[in-house]
N, C-alpha and C positions, 0 to 999 in steps of 0.2 A: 504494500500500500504506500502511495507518495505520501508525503508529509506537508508538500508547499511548503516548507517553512525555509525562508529566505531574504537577507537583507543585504543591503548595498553600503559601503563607505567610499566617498572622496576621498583618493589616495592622492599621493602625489609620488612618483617612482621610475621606473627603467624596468624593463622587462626583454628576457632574450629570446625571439623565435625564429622561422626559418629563413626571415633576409635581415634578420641583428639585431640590433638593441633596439627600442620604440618609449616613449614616454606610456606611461599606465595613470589614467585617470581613474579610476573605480576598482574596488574588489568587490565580487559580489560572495557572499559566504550563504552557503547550504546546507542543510540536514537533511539528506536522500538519497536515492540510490547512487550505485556511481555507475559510469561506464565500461569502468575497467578491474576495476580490485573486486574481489571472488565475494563480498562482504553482502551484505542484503540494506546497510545504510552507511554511509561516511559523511563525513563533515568534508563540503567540497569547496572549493575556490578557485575563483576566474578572477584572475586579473585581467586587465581588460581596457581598449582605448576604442572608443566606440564610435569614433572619429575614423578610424585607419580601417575601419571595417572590422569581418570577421576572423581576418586571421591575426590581427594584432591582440593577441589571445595566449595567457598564460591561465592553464590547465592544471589544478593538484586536486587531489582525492587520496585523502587521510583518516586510518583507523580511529576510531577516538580514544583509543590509547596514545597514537600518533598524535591526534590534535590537542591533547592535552599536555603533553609531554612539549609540545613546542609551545604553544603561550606561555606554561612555565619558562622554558628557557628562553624566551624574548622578555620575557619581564628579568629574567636575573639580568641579562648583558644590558639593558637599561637601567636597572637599578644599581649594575658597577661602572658604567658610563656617565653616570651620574653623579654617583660618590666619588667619582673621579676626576670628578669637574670639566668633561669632555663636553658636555651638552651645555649647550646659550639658554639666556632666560628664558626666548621663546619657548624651545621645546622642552623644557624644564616643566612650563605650565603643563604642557601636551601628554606627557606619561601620567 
């Protein structure tokens, strides 16, 4: 059974597919089936410039053991980029 459950953020980023690197406006994040991992639901994500068309299109589809396991570790290397004084005020407010 689908879920529909899916939301969109305003990225700001670089994404690599098959003619090179491309600015990424939006990720859009999922809870549903995937297309490719053997799983019956994954936590999916499309990066995405909806500008450049279809193929300006970066594709992941993560266990949620996987997808949890990485929000943990983006929150740690930002919380020691941080204690670290690598990050500006701006994005000091942003984490």
């Amino acid at each position: 059974m689908c879920t529909m459950i899916c939301h969109s953020a305003p990225i700001s980023g670089n994404g690599k597919g098959r003619e090179g690197w491309f600015p990424l406006l939006h990720a859009n994040v999922s809870y549903d089936h995937p297309f490719s991992l053997p799983d019956d639901h994954t936590l999916n994500i499309d990066f995405v410039n909806g500008d450049r068309g279809p193929s300006a299109r970066v594709a992941v589809e993560l266990s949620v053991e996987a997808a949890r396991s990485l929000v943990a570790t983006i929150q740690a290397v930002l919380a020691e980029a941080e204690s670290g004084g690598y990050l500006d005020e701006d994005e000091k407010l942003a984490v």
